[in-house]
C-alpha positions in Angstrom: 33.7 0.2 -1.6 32.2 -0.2 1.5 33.5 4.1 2.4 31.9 5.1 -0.9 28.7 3.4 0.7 29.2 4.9 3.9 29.5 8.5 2.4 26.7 8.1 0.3 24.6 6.7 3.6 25.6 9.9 5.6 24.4 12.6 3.5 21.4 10.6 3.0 20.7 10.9 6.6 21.6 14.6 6.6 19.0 15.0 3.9 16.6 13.0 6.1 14.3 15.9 8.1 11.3 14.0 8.3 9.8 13.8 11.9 6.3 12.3 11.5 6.7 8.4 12.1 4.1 6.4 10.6 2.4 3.3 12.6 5.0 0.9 10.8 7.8 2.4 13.8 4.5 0.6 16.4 4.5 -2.7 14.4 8.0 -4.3 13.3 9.8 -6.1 15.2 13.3 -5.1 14.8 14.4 -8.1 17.3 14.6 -10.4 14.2 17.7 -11.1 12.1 16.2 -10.7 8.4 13.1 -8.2 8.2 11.9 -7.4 4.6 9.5 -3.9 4.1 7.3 -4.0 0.7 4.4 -1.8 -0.4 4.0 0.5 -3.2 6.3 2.8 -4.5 6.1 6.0 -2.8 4.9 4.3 0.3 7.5 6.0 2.5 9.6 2.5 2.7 12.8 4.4 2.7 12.1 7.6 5.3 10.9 4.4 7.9 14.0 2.6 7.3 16.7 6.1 7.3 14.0 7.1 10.5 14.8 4.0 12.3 18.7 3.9 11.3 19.2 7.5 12.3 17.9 7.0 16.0 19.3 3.5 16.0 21.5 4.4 19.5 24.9 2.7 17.9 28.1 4.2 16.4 27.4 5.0 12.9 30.1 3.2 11.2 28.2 -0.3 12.9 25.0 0.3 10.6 25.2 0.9 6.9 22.3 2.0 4.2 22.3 1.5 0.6 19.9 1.0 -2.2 20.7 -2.1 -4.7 20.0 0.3 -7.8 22.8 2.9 -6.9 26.4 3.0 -9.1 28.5 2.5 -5.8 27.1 -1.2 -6.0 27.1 -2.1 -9.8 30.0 -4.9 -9.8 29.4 -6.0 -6.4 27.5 -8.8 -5.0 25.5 -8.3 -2.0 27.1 -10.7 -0.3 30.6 -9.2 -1.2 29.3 -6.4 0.6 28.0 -7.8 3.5 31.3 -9.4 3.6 33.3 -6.6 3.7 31.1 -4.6 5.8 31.1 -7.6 8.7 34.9 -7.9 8.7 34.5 -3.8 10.1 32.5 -5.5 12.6 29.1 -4.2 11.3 25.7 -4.6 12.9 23.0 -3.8 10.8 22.9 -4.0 7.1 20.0 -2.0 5.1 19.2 -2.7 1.5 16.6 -0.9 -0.1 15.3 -1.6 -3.1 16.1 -5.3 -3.3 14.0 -6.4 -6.0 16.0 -4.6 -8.5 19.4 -6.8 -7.9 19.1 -10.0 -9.4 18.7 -13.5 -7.5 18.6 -10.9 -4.3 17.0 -14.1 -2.4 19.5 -16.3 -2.9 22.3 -13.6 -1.9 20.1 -12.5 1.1 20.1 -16.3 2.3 24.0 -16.9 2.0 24.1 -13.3 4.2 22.0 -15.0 6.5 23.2 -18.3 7.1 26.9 -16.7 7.4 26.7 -13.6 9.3 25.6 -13.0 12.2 24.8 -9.1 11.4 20.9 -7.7 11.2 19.6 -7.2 7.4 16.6 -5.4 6.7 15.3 -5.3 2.6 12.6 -3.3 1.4 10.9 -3.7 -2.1 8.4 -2.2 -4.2 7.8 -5.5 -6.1 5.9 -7.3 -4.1 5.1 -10.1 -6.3 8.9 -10.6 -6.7 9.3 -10.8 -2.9 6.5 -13.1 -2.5 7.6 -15.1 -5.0 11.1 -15.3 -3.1 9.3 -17.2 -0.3 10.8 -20.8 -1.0 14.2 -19.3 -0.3 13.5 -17.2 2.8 11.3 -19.7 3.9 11.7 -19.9 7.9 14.4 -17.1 7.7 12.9 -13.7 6.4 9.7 -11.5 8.3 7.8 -9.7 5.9 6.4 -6.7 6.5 3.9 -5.0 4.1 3.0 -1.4 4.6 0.4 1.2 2.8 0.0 4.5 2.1 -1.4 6.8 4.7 -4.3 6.5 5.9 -6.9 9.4 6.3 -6.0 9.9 10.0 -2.5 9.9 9.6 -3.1 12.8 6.7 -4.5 14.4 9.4 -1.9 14.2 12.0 0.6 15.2 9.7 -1.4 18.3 8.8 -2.2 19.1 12.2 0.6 18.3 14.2 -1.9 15.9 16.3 -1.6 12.5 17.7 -5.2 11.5 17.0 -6.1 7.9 18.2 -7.4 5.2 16.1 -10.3 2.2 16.1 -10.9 -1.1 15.2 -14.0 -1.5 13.0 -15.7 -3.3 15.5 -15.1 0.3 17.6 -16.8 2.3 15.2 -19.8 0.0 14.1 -20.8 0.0 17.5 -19.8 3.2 18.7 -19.3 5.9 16.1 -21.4 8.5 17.4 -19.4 8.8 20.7 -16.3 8.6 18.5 -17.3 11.0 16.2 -18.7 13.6 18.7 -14.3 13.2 20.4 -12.6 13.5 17.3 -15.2 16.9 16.3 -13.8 18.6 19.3 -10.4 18.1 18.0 -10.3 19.0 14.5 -13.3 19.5 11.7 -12.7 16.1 9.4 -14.1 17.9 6.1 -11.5 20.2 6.1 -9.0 17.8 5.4 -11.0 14.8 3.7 -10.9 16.7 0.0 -7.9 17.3 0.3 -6.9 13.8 1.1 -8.9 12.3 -1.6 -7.0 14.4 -3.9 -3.0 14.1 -2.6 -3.1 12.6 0.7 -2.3 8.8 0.4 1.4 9.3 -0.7 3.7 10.8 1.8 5.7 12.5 -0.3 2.5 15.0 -1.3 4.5 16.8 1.7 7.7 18.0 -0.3 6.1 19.9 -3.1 1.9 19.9 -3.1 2.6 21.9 -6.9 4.5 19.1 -8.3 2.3 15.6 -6.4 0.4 14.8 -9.2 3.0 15.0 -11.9 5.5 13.0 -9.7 2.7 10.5 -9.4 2.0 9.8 -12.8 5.7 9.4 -13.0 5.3 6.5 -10.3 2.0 4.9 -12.2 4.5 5.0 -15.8 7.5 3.3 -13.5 5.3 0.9 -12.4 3.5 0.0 -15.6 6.8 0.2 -18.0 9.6 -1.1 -15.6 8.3 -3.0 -12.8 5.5 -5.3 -13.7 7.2 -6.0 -17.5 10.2 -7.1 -15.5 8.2 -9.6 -12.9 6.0 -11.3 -15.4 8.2 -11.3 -18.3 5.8 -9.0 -20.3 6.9 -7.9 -23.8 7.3 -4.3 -24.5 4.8 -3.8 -27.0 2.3 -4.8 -24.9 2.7 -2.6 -22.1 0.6 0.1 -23.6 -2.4 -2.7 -23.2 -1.4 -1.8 -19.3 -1.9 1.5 -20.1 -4.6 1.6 -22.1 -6.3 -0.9 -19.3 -6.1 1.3 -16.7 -7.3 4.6 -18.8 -10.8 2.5 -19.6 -11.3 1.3 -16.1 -11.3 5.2 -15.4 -14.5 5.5 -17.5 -16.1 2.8 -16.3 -18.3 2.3 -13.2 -17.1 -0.3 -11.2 -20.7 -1.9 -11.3 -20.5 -1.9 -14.9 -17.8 -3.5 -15.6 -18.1 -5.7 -18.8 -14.9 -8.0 -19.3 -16.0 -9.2 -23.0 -16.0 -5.4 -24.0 -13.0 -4.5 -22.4 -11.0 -7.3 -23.4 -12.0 -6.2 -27.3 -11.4 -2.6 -26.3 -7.7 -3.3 -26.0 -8.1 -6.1 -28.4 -6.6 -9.3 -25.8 -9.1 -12.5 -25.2 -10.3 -12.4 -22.0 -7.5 -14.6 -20.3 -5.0 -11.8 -20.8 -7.3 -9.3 -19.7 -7.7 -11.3 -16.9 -3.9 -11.6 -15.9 -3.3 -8.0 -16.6 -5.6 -7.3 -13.8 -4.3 -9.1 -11.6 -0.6 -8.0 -12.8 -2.1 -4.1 -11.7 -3.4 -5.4 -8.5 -0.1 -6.7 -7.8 1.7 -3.4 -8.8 -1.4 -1.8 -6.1 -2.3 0.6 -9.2 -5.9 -1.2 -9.1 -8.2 -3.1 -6.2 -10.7 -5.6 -7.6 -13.7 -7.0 -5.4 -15.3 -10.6 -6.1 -18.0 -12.2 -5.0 -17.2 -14.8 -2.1 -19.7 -17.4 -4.2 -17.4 -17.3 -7.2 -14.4 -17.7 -5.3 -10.8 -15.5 -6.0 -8.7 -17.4 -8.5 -7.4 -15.3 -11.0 -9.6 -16.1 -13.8 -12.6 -15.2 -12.1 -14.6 -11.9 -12.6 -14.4 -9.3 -10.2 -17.5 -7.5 -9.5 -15.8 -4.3 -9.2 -12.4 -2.9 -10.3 -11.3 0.6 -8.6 -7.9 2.5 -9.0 -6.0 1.6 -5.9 -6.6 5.0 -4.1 -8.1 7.7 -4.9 -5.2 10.1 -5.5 -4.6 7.7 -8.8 -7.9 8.7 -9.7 -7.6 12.5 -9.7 -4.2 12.4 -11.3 -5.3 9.8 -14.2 -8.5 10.0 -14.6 -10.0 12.9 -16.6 -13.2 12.5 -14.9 -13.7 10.9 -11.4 -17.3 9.8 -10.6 -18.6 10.8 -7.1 -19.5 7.5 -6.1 -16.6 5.6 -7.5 -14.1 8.0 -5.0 -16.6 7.4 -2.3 -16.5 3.4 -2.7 -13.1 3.4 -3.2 -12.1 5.6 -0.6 -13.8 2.9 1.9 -11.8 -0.1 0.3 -8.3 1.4 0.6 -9.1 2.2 4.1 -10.2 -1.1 4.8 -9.2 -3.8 2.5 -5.4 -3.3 4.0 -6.3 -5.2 7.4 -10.1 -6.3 6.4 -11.6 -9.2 4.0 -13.7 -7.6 1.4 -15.8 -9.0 -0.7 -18.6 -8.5 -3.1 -22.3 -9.0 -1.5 -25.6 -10.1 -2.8 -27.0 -6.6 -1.7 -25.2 -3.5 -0.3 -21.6 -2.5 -1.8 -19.1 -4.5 0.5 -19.0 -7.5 2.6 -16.4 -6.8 5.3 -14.8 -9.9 6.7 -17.9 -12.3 6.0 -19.7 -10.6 8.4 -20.4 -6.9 8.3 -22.5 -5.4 4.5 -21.9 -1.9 4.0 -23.6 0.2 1.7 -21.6 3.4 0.2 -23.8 6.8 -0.8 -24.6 10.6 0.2 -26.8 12.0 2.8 -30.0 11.4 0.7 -28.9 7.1 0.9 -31.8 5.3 2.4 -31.7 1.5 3.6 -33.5 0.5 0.9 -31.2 -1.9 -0.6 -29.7 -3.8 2.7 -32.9 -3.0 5.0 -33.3 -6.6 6.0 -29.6 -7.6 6.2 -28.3 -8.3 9.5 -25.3 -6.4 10.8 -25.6 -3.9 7.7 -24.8 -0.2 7.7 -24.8 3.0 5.6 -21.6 4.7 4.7 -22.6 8.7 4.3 -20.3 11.2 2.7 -21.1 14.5 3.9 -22.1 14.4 7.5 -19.8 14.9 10.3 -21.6 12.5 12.9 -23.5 9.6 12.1 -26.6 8.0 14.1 -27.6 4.4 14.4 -26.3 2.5 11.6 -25.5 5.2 9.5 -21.9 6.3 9.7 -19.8 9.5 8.5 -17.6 8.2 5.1 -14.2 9.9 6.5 -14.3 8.1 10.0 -13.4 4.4 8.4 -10.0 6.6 7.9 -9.3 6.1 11.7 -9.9 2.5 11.5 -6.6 0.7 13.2 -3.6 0.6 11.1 -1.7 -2.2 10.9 1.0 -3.9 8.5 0.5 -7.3 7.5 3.3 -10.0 7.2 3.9 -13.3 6.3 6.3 -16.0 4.9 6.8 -19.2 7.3 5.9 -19.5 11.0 3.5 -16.3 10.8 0.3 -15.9 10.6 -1.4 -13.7 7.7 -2.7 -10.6 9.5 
């Protein structure tokens, strides 16, 4: 068993040519004994993970990759395997794709308590992970990662190593920054081309073939993944379906839950749980107002898709200003706080109110709001407190993580 697994792990290295290492290689912590990766499918979990294990400087027969879906593992427990592959005197275990192997948490705790080998898991369920906390609790560091961000597009179009900011950076000092990343590259020739198939890594193996391989991922997610996490029947998953296709034609400031609840004929407590059900499957982001609070059964005051590439590929039409807003809360919302605010279209992190529009957006609206700005598609270098739309795509990436003993970043 463990051979086959071995065999199958070498030519998946061989087929591993990526060279373009993501800010995830700058943020985990490989010291630890059980690391868990999550983040959406199509995320570029499993290039990190084959990146890291190909360079890993020991012999190869000492570190072993599989995912918990393939054949080779059907009829084997992952502690049978962990087993066998420590009595070869292996060092680090990979198993990708976790959520799919049933009780996984349980297995992944016996492996831990009895070996003393390194396990890393990674997961596109995060809900499933998270709800494994209460048996990884004080063992397992979670790591959650995203999709690319606009500046990594760009270093992976250019070839660059182009240096990111906090948020605090730009508000304060955008036109400097702007003026040093203009002298390197021109940020409008790459920003459409983000919008429209630049979150998802894999854009890079076939740009003919991006959007039909991600409406593939959308259907995986809608039909296998969040049915088998919150027990939802199969008839009902074209509600999913149907959900996301009417959010498409809605303006997220007009979002009417009554209407859209009758639309696809569920009382509002189901709609209500299917949203947050597509939030967890990071095929929507909702914003709420701070004042109402964020339980589930509370309104958000916007709905987007979760990036904008789902937009293009799903949606027949995509509304200028929806891609514009949401562009801004993938970019942020993956590190930041954001909220919905009496005035303005964001409230970043309780502090900062940022209103979203083209070059002819005035202050009207947020004019006596302190720490405010305007976010401006269109213009390369900003002045004051207005700010160019694509720079908030060089904001600092970073992976959050949690489970016991660590804080929430």
């Amino acid at each position: 068993m463990i051979d086959n697994l071995l065999d199958n792990f070498l030519n998946t290295l061989r087929l591993t040519t990526a060279t373009y290492k993501r800010y995830m290689h700058e943020y985990v912590d490989f010291d630890d004994k059980l690391i868990g990766i999550l983040g959406p499918r199509g995320s570029g979990k499993t290039t990190f993970l084959l990146q890291y294990l190909k360079e890993l400087d020991i012999p190869f027969e000492k570190k072993l990759y599989f995912s918990a879906d393939h054949v080779d593992v059907i009829g084997y427990s992952l502690y049978e395997i962990a087993k066998e592959f420590n009595k070869r005197g292996g060092k680090i275990l990979v198993i990708d794709e976790v959520h799919k192997y049933e009780n996984f948490e349980k297995e992944l705790k016996s492996i831990y308590d009895t070996f003393e080998m390194k396990v890393i898991f990674s997961g596109s369920s995060a809900l499933r992970l998270e709800h494994a906390k209460a048996d990884l609790s004080r063992r397992a560091v979670l790591y959650r990662i995203n999709g690319m961000s606009f500046r990594e597009f760009c270093e992976l179009e250019t070839g660059l190593s182009l240096p990111k900011y906090t948020l605090e950076e730009i508000l304060s000092d955008h036109t400097n920054i702007a003026l040093e990343i203009n002298n390197t590259l021109k940020p409008y020739e790459f920003y459409d081309k983000y919008l429209r198939h630049g979150f998802y890594p894999f854009y890079k193996q076939n740009p003919a073939t991006y959007r039909n391989k991600l409406a593939e991922i959308i259907n995986l997610v809608i039909e296998t993944d969040l049915p088998y996490v919150f027990n939802i029947e199969p008839k009902n998953i074209f509600k999913l379906k149907k959900l996301v296709s009417l959010l498409c034609s809605s303006k997220p400031y007009e979002l009417n839950i009554s209407k859209l609840a009758t639309k696809i004929e569920i009382n509002r407590n189901t709609l209500y749980n299917y949203l947050h059900y597509l939030e967890a499957g990071s095929i929507i982001k909702m914003v709420k107002s701070k004042t109402k609070g964020d339980a589930i059964f509370t309104k958000p005051e916007k709905v987007y898709l979760h990036n904008t590439n789902l937009s293009f590929t799903y949606c027949h039409n995509s509304e200028t200003g929806t891609i514009r807003e949401q562009f801004v809360a993938n970019q942020l919302s993956q590190i930041h706080d954001l909220s919905y605010p009496k005035a303005g279209d964001f409230l970043v992190d309780d502090k900062y109110t940022l209103e979203v529009g083209g070059e002819s957006k005035s202050f009207s609206q947020i004019k006596d709001i302190k720490d405010s700005y305007l976010v401006i598609d269109g213009i390369e270098i900003g002045t004051g407190h207005r700010i160019p739309i694509w720079l908030f795509g060089f904001c600092t990436d970073a992976s959050s993580m949690f489970f016991a003993n660590h804080e929430v970043l």
